[in-house]
C-alpha positions as a Markdown table, in Angstrom:
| # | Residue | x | y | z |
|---|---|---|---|---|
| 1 | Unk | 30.0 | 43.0 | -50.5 |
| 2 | Unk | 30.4 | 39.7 | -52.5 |
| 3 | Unk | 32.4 | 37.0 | -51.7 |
| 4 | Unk | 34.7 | 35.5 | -54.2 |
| 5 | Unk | 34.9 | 32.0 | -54.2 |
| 6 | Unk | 38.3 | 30.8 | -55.6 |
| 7 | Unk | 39.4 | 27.2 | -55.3 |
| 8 | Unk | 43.3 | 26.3 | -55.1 |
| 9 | Unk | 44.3 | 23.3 | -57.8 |
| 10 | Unk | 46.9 | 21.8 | -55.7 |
| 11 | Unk | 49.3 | 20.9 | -58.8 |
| 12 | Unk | 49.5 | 23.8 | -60.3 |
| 13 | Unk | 49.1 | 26.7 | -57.3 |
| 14 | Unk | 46.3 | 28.6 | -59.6 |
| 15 | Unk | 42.5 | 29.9 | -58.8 |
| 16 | Unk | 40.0 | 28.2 | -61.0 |
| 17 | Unk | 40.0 | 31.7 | -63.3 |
| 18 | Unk | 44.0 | 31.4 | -64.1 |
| 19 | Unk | 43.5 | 27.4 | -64.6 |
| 20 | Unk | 40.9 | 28.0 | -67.4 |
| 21 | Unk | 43.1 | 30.5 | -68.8 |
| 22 | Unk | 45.9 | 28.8 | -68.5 |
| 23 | Unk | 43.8 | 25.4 | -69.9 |
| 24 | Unk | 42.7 | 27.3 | -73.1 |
| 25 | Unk | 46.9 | 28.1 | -73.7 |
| 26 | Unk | 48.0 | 24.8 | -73.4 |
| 27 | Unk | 45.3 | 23.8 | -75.6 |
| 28 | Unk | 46.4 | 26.1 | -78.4 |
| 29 | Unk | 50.0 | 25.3 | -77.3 |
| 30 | Unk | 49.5 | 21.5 | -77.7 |
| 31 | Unk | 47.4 | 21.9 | -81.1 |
| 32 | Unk | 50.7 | 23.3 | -82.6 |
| 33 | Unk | 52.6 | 19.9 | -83.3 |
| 34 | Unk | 49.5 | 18.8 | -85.1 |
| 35 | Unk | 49.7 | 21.4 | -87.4 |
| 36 | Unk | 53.5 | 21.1 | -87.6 |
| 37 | Unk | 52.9 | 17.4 | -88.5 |
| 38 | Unk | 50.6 | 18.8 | -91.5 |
| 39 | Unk | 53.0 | 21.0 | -92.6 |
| 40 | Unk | 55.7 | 18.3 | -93.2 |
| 41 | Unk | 52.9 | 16.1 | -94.9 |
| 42 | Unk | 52.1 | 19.0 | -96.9 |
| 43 | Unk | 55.6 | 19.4 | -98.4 |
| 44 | Unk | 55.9 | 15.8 | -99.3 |
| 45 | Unk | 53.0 | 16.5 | -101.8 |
| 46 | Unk | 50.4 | 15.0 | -99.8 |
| 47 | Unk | 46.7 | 17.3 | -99.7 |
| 48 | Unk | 46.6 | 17.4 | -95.6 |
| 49 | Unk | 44.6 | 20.6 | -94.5 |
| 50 | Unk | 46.2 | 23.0 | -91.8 |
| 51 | Unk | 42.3 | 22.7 | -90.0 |
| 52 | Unk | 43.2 | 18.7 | -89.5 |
| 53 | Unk | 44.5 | 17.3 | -86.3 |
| 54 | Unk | 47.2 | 14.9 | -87.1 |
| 55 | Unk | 48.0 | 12.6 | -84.2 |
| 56 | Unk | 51.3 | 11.1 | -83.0 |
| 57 | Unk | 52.6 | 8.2 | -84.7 |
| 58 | Unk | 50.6 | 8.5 | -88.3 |
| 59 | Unk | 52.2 | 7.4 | -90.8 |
| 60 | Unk | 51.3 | 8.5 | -94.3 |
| 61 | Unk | 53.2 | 6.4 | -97.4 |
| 62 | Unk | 53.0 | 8.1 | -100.7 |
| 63 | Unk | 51.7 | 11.4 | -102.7 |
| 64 | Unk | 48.2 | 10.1 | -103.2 |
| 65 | Unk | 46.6 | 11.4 | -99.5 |
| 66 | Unk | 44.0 | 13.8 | -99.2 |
| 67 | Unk | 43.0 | 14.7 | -95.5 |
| 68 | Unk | 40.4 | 17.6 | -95.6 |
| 69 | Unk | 39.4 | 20.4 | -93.3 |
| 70 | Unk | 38.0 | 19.8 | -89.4 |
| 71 | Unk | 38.8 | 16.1 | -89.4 |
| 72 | Unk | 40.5 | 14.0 | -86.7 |
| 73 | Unk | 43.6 | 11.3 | -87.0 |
| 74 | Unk | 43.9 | 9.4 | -84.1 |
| 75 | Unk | 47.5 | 8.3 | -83.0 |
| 76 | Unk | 49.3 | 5.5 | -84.8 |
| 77 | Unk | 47.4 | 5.5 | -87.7 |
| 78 | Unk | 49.0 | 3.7 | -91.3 |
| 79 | Unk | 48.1 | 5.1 | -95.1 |
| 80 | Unk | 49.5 | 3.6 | -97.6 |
| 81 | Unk | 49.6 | 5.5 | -101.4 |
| 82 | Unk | 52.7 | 4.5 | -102.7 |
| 83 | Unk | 51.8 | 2.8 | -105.8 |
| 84 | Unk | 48.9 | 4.0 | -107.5 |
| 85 | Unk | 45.3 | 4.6 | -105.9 |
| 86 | Unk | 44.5 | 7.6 | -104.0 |
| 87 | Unk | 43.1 | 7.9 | -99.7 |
| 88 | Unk | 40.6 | 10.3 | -99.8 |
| 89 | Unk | 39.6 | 11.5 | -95.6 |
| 90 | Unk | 36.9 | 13.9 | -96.2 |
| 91 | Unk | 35.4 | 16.6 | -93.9 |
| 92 | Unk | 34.9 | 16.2 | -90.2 |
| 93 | Unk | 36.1 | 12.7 | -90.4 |
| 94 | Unk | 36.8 | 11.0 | -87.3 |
| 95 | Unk | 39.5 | 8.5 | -87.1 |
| 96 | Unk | 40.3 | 6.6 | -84.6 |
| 97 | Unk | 44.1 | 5.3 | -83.1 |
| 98 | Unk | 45.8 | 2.5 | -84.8 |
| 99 | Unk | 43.4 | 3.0 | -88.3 |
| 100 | Unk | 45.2 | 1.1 | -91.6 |
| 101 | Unk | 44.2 | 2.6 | -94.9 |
| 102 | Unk | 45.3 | 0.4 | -97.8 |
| 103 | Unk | 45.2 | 1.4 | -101.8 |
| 104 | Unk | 47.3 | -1.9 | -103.2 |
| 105 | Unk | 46.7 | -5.5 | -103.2 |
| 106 | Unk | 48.2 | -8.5 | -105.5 |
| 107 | Unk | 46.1 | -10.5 | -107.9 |
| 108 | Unk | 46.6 | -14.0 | -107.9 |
| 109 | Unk | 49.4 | -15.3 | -109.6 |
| 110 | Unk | 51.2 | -18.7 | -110.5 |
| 111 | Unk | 51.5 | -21.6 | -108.1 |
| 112 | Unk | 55.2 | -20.3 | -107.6 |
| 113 | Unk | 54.7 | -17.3 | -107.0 |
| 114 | Unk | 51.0 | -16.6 | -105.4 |
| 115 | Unk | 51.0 | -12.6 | -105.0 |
| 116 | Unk | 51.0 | -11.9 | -108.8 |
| 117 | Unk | 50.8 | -8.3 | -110.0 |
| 118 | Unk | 50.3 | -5.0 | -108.2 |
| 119 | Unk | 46.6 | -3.6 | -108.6 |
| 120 | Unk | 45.7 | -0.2 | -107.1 |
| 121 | Unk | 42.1 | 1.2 | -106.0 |
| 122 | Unk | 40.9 | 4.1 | -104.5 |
| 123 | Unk | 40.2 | 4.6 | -100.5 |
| 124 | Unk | 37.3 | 7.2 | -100.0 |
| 125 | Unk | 35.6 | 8.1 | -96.5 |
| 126 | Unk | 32.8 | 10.5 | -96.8 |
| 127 | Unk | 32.0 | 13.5 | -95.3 |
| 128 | Unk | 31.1 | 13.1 | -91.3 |
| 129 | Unk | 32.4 | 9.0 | -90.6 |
| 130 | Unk | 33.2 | 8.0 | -87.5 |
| 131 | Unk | 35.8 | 5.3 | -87.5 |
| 132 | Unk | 36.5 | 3.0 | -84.1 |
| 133 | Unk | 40.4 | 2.1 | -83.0 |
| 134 | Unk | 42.4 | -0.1 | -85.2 |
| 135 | Unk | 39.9 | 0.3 | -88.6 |
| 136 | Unk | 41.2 | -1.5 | -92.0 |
| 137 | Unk | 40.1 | -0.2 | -95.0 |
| 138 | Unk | 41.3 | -2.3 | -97.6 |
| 139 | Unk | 41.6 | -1.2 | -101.8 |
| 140 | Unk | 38.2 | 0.2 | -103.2 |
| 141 | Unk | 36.8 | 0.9 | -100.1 |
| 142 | Unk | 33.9 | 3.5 | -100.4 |
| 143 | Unk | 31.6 | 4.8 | -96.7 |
| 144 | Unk | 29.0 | 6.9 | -97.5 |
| 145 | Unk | 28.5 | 10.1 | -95.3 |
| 146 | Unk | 27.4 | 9.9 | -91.1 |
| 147 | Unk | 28.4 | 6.0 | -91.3 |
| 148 | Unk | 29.7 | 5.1 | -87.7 |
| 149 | Unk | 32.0 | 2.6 | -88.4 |
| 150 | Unk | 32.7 | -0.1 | -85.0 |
| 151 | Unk | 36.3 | -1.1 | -83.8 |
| 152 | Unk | 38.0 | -3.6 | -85.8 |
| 153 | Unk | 36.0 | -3.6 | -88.6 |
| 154 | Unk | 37.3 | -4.5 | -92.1 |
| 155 | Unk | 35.9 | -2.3 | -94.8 |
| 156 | Unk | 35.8 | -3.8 | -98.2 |
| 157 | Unk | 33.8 | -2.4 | -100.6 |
| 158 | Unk | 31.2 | 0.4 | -101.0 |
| 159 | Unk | 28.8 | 1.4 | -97.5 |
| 160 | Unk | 25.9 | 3.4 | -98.0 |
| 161 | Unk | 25.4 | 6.8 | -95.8 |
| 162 | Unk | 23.8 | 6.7 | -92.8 |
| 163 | Unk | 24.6 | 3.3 | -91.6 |
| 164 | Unk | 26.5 | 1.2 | -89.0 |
| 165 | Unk | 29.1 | -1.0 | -89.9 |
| 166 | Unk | 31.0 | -3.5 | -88.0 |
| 167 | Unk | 32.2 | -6.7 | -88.2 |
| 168 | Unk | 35.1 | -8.8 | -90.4 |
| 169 | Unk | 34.3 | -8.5 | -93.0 |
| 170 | Unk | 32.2 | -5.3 | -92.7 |
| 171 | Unk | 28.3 | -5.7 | -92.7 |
| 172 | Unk | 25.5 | -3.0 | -92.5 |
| 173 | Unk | 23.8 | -3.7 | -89.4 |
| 174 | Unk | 21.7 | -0.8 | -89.6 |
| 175 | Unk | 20.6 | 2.4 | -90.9 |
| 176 | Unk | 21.0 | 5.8 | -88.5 |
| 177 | Unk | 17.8 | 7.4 | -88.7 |
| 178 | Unk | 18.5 | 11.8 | -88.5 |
| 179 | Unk | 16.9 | 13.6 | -85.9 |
């Protein structure tokens, strides 16, 4: 005869078989307002996948956002593509909390009036980033594919794959060898 080894969790009153169970439901439960929050970026002509998770708190400004398949928002995340320029978040992107995505700056304008007129420029993060909490990607930013890219760097400009950035303003510091 075999013994059965079944250990109490003394929250929730289950045996380690119903808590597994009962983990993988409210993992499925919980990964329904993420694709809820997709849904509603969806109809406001935004390209969001149903595949992405969409934390808490993002915010997404304008038709111009393109979030693809398997990729990760972290909470409290900003993008802005209100006027002009397009965010491209390509596959298994990961993003993480507080990220700003920016498609419009100002060119310089008169001494009365320094933010002169509105320019717009593309935001493009390749296929398998990795971006640390609180990210800015300013207008024409381009990272190349695998980049792992530090906390509280600011991207401006075109990364090559492979590569670690970090730093203000973003610098390569180096180059991520595959294995």
């Amino acid at each position: 005869m075999r013994s059965v080894v079944t250990t109490q969790s003394p929250v929730l009153n289950l045996t380690a078989a119903q808590f597994t169970s009962t983990d993988r439901w409210v993992r499925r439960f919980r990964s329904v307002p993420a694709m809820l929050r997709a849904l509603r970026h969806r109809t406001r002509r935004r390209q969001v996948s149903l595949r992405a998770h969409l934390s808490r708190g993002t915010l997404m400004n304008g038709p111009g956002i393109r979030v693809d398949d398997s990729t990760y928002i972290g909470p409290n995340c900003f993008f802005e593509a209100e006027h002009g320029g397009t965010i491209h978040i390509d596959q298994a992107v990961d993003v993480g909390p507080g990220c700003i995505f920016l498609t419009t700056t100002h060119a310089h304008g008169p001494s009365r009036r320094r933010a002169g007129t509105l320019v717009a420029q593309d935001v493009v993060i390749g296929p398998g980033a990795w971006l640390g909490a609180r990210v800015t990607a300013l207008p024409g930013t381009r990272v190349g594919s695998g980049c792992i890219v530090g906390a509280n760097t600011l991207l401006n400009g075109e990364y090559p794959p492979s590569t670690v950035i970090v730093g203000t303003p973003g610098r390569v510091v180096r180059t991520i060898e595959e294995s």
